[in-house]
Structure formats: structure tokens, C-alpha cells
C-alpha positions, 0 to 999 in steps of 0.5 A: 862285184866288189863285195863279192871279192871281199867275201872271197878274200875274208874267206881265204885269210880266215881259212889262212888263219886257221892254218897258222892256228894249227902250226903255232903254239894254242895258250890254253886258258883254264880255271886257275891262268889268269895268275900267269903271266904267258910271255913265252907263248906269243908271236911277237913283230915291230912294224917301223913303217907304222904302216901295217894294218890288221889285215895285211898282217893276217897274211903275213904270218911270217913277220912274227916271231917267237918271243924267247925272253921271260917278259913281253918287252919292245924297249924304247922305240918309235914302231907299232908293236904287235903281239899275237897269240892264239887262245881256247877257252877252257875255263868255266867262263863263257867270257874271258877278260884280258888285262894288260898292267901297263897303264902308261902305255899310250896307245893299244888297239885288240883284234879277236878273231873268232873262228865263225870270222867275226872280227871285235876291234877295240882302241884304247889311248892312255888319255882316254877318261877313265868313265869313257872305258868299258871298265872303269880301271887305269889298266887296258882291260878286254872282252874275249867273248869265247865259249867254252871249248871255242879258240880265237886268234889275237891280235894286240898292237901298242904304241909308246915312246916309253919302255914298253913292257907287256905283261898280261893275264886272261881269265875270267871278269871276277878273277881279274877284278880279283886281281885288280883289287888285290894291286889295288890293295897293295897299293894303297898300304904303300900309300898310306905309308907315304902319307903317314910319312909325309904328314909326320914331317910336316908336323915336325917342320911346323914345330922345329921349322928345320928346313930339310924337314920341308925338303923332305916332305917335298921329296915324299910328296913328289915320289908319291906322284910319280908311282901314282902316275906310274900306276895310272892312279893319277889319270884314275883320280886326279886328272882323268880327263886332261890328255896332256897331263896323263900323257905326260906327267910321269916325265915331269913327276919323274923330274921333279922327284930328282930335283928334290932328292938334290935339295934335300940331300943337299940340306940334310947333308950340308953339302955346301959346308961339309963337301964344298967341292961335291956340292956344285956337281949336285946341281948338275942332276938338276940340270939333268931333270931339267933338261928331260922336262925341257926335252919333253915340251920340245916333243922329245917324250923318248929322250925325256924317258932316257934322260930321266932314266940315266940321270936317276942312276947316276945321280943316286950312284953320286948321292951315294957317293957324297954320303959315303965321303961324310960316313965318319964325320957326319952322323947323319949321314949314316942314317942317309947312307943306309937309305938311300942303298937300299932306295938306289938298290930298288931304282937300280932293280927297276931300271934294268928291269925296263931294259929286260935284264931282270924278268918283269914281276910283282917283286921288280915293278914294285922295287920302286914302291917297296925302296921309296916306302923303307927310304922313307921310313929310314930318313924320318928316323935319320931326321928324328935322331937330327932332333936328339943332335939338336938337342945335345947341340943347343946342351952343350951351347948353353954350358958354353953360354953358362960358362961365358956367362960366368966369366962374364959376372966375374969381370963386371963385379970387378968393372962395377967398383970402376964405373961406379964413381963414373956412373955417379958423376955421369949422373949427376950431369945427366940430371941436370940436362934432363932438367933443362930437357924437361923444361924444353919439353913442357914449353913445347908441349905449351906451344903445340897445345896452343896452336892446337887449341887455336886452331880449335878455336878458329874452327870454332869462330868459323863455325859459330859466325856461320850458324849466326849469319844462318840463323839470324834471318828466319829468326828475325822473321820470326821475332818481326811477326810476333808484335802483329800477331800478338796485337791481332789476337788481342783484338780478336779476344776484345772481340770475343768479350764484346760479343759475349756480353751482347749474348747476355743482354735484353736487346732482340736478336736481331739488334744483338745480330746488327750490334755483331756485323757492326763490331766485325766492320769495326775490327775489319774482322776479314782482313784480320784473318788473312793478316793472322794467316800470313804471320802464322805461314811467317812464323811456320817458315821462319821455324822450319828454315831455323830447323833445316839449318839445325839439321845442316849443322848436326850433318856437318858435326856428326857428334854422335858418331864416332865410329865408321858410318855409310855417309852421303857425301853430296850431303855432308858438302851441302851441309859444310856450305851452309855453315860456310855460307857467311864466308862468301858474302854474296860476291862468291859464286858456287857451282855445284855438280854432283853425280848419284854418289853411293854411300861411303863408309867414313868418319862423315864429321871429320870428313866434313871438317876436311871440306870446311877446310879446303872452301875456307882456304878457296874462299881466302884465294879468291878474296886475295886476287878479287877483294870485295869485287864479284867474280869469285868462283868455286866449284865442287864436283863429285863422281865415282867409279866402282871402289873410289869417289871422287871430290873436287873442289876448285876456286879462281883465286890466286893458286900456289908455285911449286914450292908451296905445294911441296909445303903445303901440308907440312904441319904450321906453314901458312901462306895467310898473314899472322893472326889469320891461320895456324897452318894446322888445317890442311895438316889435319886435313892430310891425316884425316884423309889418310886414316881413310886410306885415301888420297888429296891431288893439288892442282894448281897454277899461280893466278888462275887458280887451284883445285884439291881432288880428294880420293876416297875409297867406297870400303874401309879394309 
């Protein structure tokens, strides 16, 4: 029952339709239309309720009217705008195309309805990707599926909170793409015009660094985007599948070219030297950009669209203005004068076009193109003719500088004969304090390059017991068993020569066999094997201990390596230990704790050095608070994290006030007694750790103790 009454009603407002197609104006499409537009031939209605569907409005033919003015223009308004027109395909196309060059247009929804009652609904929003669109273009484009000699009624509604302005083409797929490609042409020379303009300034601020060619190449390059946007380029190639953006850009396109025309003028002019009561109200168009883009991030896109509007004719009208007051003191300003008229003139075209006072045509909606594209031209001839003043300016500078210069010769050949006796007494004194200067320098270079080289030879004292203390025990291992042995193989080789002339003598062999066991039980030949086995494990061991503490020094030196080397810390403090090991005596404990540390890229030698010299100042501490009594301890961590190591090395001994610590790395303080250190160590330490760009934390307390956290990076930048 339900789809019955539904057939009944489509057939009446199809029936109905046919009526009104008959009472109302047919557009007829032939070969060569698409290249009018047809403004004056459609039926146009506002729906303020927003409420209206398709449908209903087939009954209400009545709500539309004709529409009387030269273009298709709705305004600024908050209603769903419909347009309706009636069509016969005449043209040799069995598919017509309808084009509607508007790309700024938010939302557009295309009724056909066919005279067999097929109805084709197609909906397009402003952000739709342009990959998602039957053809693949910034402009709404439609199928009208029409056989020659057929007609169709059409239905178009448009939503925008921009001026809505409608302009429209039908024909044939080939012709429109035509058409579209000749705007696209055109478009494209008014683009490459802008870049060459763009790129020409940036090159002439790389080379004279003049700020106003940086503003200006900012004003192109924002122009340049709003007619992008405009056009639908910007959602065509840039963000084609941001919504946001292609709903909104233009305003903030539009925004951002009228605050750099303010910066730009304001530098080119020098406003605030040339104008200075002119120059805040400047600020005022900015205030008025920014309050459209503030207007459009409250959801106020039509106020936004106003704003921006009134603040570009009013504030090219001010440009003009503060131009015109510097005409004939400013030569700039001439140049800026002329093109910024014809610019405002193009502004002031396209405006009032939005508002349908001049007819929408190829000419009006690309006046902003053409006065952007001649201004452009116009101001990088102003700022070339800038270069020419610079040049006549820096001339008579350097006349004026010549002048001075000359001047300046004058009264200094005239003040040499005066000074000159003076110079020569000043001499003559200075001479001598830079003797006694002299002096004092050499004796304080002598005392720095003795404590330097004390300290060398402290380090070195150091180093040198160490290696003794180590050395000393496997080599006396060695040396106690080579008295045995030698004596051992001398008996063996006495042996040997027995034997060798039993060999050779007349006695059986069973006698000469007798005689060799005898000799064996003599020499006690079994236990003289082992004996000379156990020597030479001795001898072995007491070697490889020798060449293990060889390898411990040449890791703490590294004297073969200069530069920066992947180092294993864990590594390097085994082998500072070792060659601190005699400093300990037995009664210092070490805990050690090390984590799996990665390679890092340091000066291993000098960082090995920083270590000896942090135990050696551990190993002082305990001994003053413990003397030769056992409960000393140091310990020595090390972790990691993903660009930094960490060492700690912590002793029990006495620790260190503030105001030590304050001094501590201060090159000669020492807290140790005359005789006992230069207080050049930690100093050395601190830079050495520095030139590795990392960190040294003291920690300390007075009598319990101190530890020295070292921070090092994993990479050397």
C-alpha cells in the first residue's frame, strides 16, 4: 500500500513538473554554449529554514524566482541556496557536463530530473579529496546524461558562509575539459610570474640582506596562497585531504597577506621615521586580520569573511594614503604609489564584484591575479631602483667619509710634532716596566713549568713504584727457579754423557742395561722430571703474570693513541688498579661493581689518568682517618643509560666541607702537607673530563667519606 501511494505521488510531481517545464524558460544547450555563462535563464530560492528537501520543492514551483541580475550571486548568508533550470540537449553530445567555477563553495548537492522519472542526486563538499570526485578538478563538475533532443529539469542547492557566487557552463566532456584547461593555463602564467618575482627578491635579500626584500618576498608568497586557495589549487595540490584546512584556509590565507602587506609597507616606507604619527594606525589593519582569523577559530567563518573584506579596502585606501603623504619626499614612494593604485584598483574590482555590483566575468574574478601580478612587478622595480639610492647613498657617504678623512690627516700631522716628544718619553718608560714585565713573566712561567713537571714526576713516581710493586713478585718467581733448573739439566746432561759412553763400551747389554737403571736410581731420574716440570710451570707463570701486568700498563697509558678511541671503561679502571695497587698495602679494601658497559669514544689514556687520580686522593683519605689499621674501603661502580656512563668511585676516608669543595678543582690547592702533592691532579682531571664534554659530581661529607661521580657521554659531538 505504501509503495503504491508512493508511485502515485511520483507520478503526479513529475506530471506536475512537466507543466511547470512547459511554463518556464528551456536553456537550450547547443554546440558552441558552454562558453556562456546563462544567469538570466534560471529560477532562483533561499531556503532559511534549511529545511526544505528535494522533493517538496517539486511541489512548490511557486518559491522560485527569476533570477534578474547578470550573474548568479546569493551573498553572504546562512540559507540553503537553490537554483533550478530547465535544459534540451541540442548538441551532438549524448552527455552534457555541468561546471560550476566556484571551488570555494562548501557544499553543493545536483538533482536531474529526467523526463522518463529517473531522478540522478550527486553531493559534493568543498573538502571532498580531490581522488574521491568523478573528475579529478577543484571546480564542482556533473554528469547530465541526456540524449539529443531529450530535456531534464535541474535542481542545484549550495551551501556557503562565503559570498556565493554561481557561475556556470554546460556542455560537452571535451569542451569543458577545454575549458578547464585554458583556466588552467592562465593560471599557471600568473603563477610562474609570481615565483619568478618571489625567487628574484630572495636572491637580492641573500645579497644585500635589506629587510624589506624578506618582507616582500613574504607578501608574494602569501598573495601567492590565497589566489591558490581561491582557485582551489591549494586543495587540488597541497592539502587535498585535510578538511579543516580546505575549509578554511582562505581566511587565514587571506589574513596573512594583509599583515604582510602592513610589514612590508611599513619597512619599505619607513614608516616609523618618515610618518611617525601614521605608523601605529598601520598596526590597526593588523589588529583587523588578526581579529578575522580569531572570528574564524570561534566558528564565525561569515564574519571572518567580512571582516577580512573591509579590512582589505580599508586598509589599501590607508596604504594608499600614507603613500601619497610621502610622494615628494620619498622616492620610493612613487614606485610604491603607482602599485599599490593599480593593485587596490584590482581589490576594489573584485570586491564589489562579490557584492554584485560589477557582473562576475573572466576579467573581475581574475582582477586580483592580474593587480597582484603587475604590483609585483612594479614593487621589485621600486626595490631594484631601492639598490641604485643605496648606491648613490653609500657614494656621497664615503665623499663625506674622504672629506673627514682629510680633515682628519690634517690635524694629526699637526698633533704628531706634539705627541711625538711625548710618545718618546712614554717610551722610554715603557720600556723599561715592560723589562721588569718581562722578567716577572719568565719567573712565572719557570714556576708554572715546575709545578707542571712536578707533577709529572709525581705521576710518574707513582706509576713507576706501581709497576715495581707489580712486577717484583713474578719476576722473583722466575729468577728463584732458575738456580734449580739449571742444576737439574746439568745432571741430566751428565746423565746423558754417562749413558753415551756406556753405549760404546764392550759390556753386554744386559750389563749396559743394569749400569742405566743404576744410573736412573743414582740421579733419582722420576722425581727429577717432576721437579723440572713444576720449575717450568713456575718459570711459565711467573712470565704471563709479568706480560698480564705489561698488557695493565699499556691499557692505563694508551701511548699510541692520540686521538679519540671506543674504549672499555671497566677495562681501563682494572688497569688504573693494577698500577695502583702498591698504594693500597693490603689494608685497603676494593669493591668493585661493574655493570655491562658499552664502548666509549674518548681519550682512554688521559681518562685512565683522571681515575689514577681520583684512587690516589681516595687512597690518601682513608689513610689519614685509618693509618696503617685495616677498614679502608673504596668503591667503584659503573652504569649507563642510553647517551651517558656513569663512574663512581667512593672512599671511607675522611670527606671534605664545603668550602673545600668549592676549591677543590682550583688549579694548586691542596689539602695534602708540603712535599706531598701540587694540587695540579683534580685540575687536570676537571679539564680532562671537560675536553670530553662531560661532568665530575663530588659528594662528600666530613668523616664518613666522598665519592666522585664522573659523567661521560657515549658520543663525542
Amino acid at each position: 500500500m505504501i509503495n503504491y501511494l508512493k508511485n502515485i505521488l511520483f507520478s503526479l510531481c513529475f506530471l506536475f513538473a512537466g507543466f511547470t517545464l512547459a511554463a518556464q524558460e528551456v536553456i537550450n544547450v547547443d554546440n558552441q554554449f558552454y562558453k556562456n555563462y546563462f544567469s538570466n535563464q534560471v529560477f532562483i530560492f533561499q531556503d532559511s529554514s534549511k529545511s526544505l528537501s528535494f522533493l517538496e520543492l517539486q511541489n512548490l514551483p511557486h518559491l522560485f524566482k527569476p533570477n534578474k541580475t547578470q550573474e548568479i550571486n546569493f551573498g553572504i548568508s546562512d540559507n540553503y541556496n537553490w537554483v533550478k533550470f530547465n535544459i534540451v540537449n541540442n548538441s551532438q553530445y549524448n552527455k552534457l557536463v555541468l561546471n560550476i567555477e566556484n571551488p570555494t563553495i562548501d557544499n553543493v548537492s545536483f538533482f536531474v530530473l529526467y523526463n522518463d522519472k529517473r531522478i540522478d542526486i550527486n553531493n559534493t563538499l568543498e573538502a571532498m579529496p580531490i581522488n574521491k570526485r568523478q573528475y579529478k578538478n577543484q571546480f564542482y563538475l556533473y554528469d547530465i546524461n541526456l540524449n539529443k533532443g531529450d530535456s531534464a529539469t535541474c535542481y542545484i542547492r549550495i551551501y556557503s558562509p562565503k559570498e556565493i557566487i554561481v557561475p556556470i557552463t554546460i556542455g560537452g566532456e571535451d569542451q569543458i575539459l577545454h575549458q578547464i584547461s585554458n583556466f588552467d593555463l592562465l593560471s599557471g602564467l600568473y603563477y610562474g610570474i609570481m615565483l619568478v618575482m618571489l625567487l628574484y627578491n630572495l636572491f637580492i635579500f641573500i645579497t644585500v640582506r635589506d629587510k624589506s626584500y624578506l618582507f616582500y618576498v613574504i607578501y608574494i608568497f602569501w598573495v601567492t596562497i590565497t589566489q591558490a586557495t581561491l582557485q582551489g589549487y591549494s586543495h587540488r595540490f597541497l592539502w587535498t585531504d585535510n578538511v579543516w584546512l580546505t575549509n578554511n584556509m582562505f581566511y587565514i590565507t587571506a589574513a596573512m597577506s594583509g599583515i604582510a602587506t602592513v610589514f612590508f609597507t611599513k619597512s619599505f616606507l619607513h614608516s616609523k621615521v618618515n610618518i611617525p604619527k601614521l605608523d601605529p594606525y598601520l598596526n590597526l589593519i593588523i589588529a583587523g586580520d588578526i581579529l578575522a582569523i580569531v572570528f574564524l577559530f570561534c566558528g564565525k567563518p561569515s564574519y571572518s569573511y567580512n571582516t577580512i573584506n573591509i579590512n582589505a579596502g580599508l586598509g589599501s585606501l590607508f596604504v594608499i594614503y600614507c603613500a601619497a603623504r610621502l610622494f615628494n619626499k620619498f622616492r620610493q614612494a612613487k614606485f610604491f604609489l603607482v602599485s599599490y593604485s593599480v593593485f587596490l584598483s584590482c581589490v576594489i574590482v573584485f570586491v564589489i564584484k562579490d557584492y554584485g555590483i560589477l557582473p562576475y566575468n573572466v576579467y573581475t574574478s581574475r582582477s586580483l591575479q592580474l593587480g597582484s601580478a603587475i604590483e609585483a612587478i612594479l614593487l621589485s622595480f621600486a626595490l631594484a631602483d631601492q639598490i641604485n639610492i643605496f648606491r648613490s647613498e653609500k657614494e656621497a657617504s664615503q665623499a663625506e667619509a674622504l672629506k673627514a678623512l682629510k680633515e682628519n690627516e690634517r690635524i694629526i700631522r699637526e698633533q704628531n710634532v706634539l705627541l711625538e716628544n711625548k710618545v718618546n718619553e712614554r717610551t722610554f718608560e715603557l720600556k723599561i716596566a715592560n723589562t721588569d714585565l718581562n722578567a716577572a713573566m719568565i719567573e712565572l712561567k719557570e714556576a708554572q713549568s715546575q709545578l707542571v713537571e712536578s707533577e709529572k714526576m709525581a705521576s710518574l713516581g707513582q706509576l713507576t713504584a706501581g709497576i715495581a710493586h707489580e712486577i717484583n713478585n713474578p719476576i722473583n718467581f722466575v729468577t728463584s727457579n732458575v738456580k734449580p733448573l739449571k742444576r737439574d739439566v746439568q745432571i741430566l746432561v751428565d746423565a746423558v754423557d754417562t749413558i753415551e759412553k756406556m753405549v760404546f763400551d764392550n759390556s753386554s747389554i744386559i750389563d749396559k742395561q743394569k749400569n742405566i737403571e743404576e744410573l736412573k736410581n743414582d740421579i733419582d731420574y722420576d722425581y727429577l722430571k717432576i721437579e723440572i716440570d713444576q720449575l717450568l710451570n713456575g718459570i711459565s707463570e711467573g712470565a704471563n703474570r709479568t706480560a698480564e701486568i705489561v698488557k695493565g700498563l699499556r691499557i692505563f697509558s694508551r701511548l699510541d693513541e692520540d686521538d679519540l678511541k671506543k674504549a672499555d671503561i671497566n677495562e681501563g679502571i682494572d688497569s688504573t688498579l693494577v698500577i695502583a695497587n702498591n698504594l693500597l698495602e693490603n689494608n685497603i679494601q676494593v669493591e668493585k661493581k661493574y655493570s655491562n658497559l658499552p664502548f666509549v669514544e674518548c681519550y682512554p689514556g688521559k681518562l685512565n689518568q683522571v681515575f689514577l687520580n681520583v684512587i690516589s686522593n681516595a687512597v690518601y683519605a682513608i689513610k689519614k682517618k685509618f693509618g696503617s689499621n685495616t677498614g679502608g674501603i673504596i668503591s667503584i661502580n659503573t652504569k649507563c643509560d642510553d647517551n651517558h656512563v656513569f663512574i663512581s668511585i667512593a672512599d671511607n676516608g675522611t670527606g671534605m666541607d664545603e668550602l673545600t669543595k668549592k676549591k677543590l678543582f682550583e688549579p694548586f690547592f691542596t689539602t695534602k702537607d708540603v712535599g706531598e702533592g701540587t694540587g695540579l691532579g683534580l685540575s687536570i682531571a676537571y679539564n680532562t673530563i671537560n675536553k670530553h664534554n662531560g661532568q665530575i659530581i663530588v659528594n662528600s661529607e666530613v668523616g664518613v667519606g666522598t665519592e666522585f661521580i664522573i659523567k661521560l657521554p657515549l658520543i663525542q659531538k
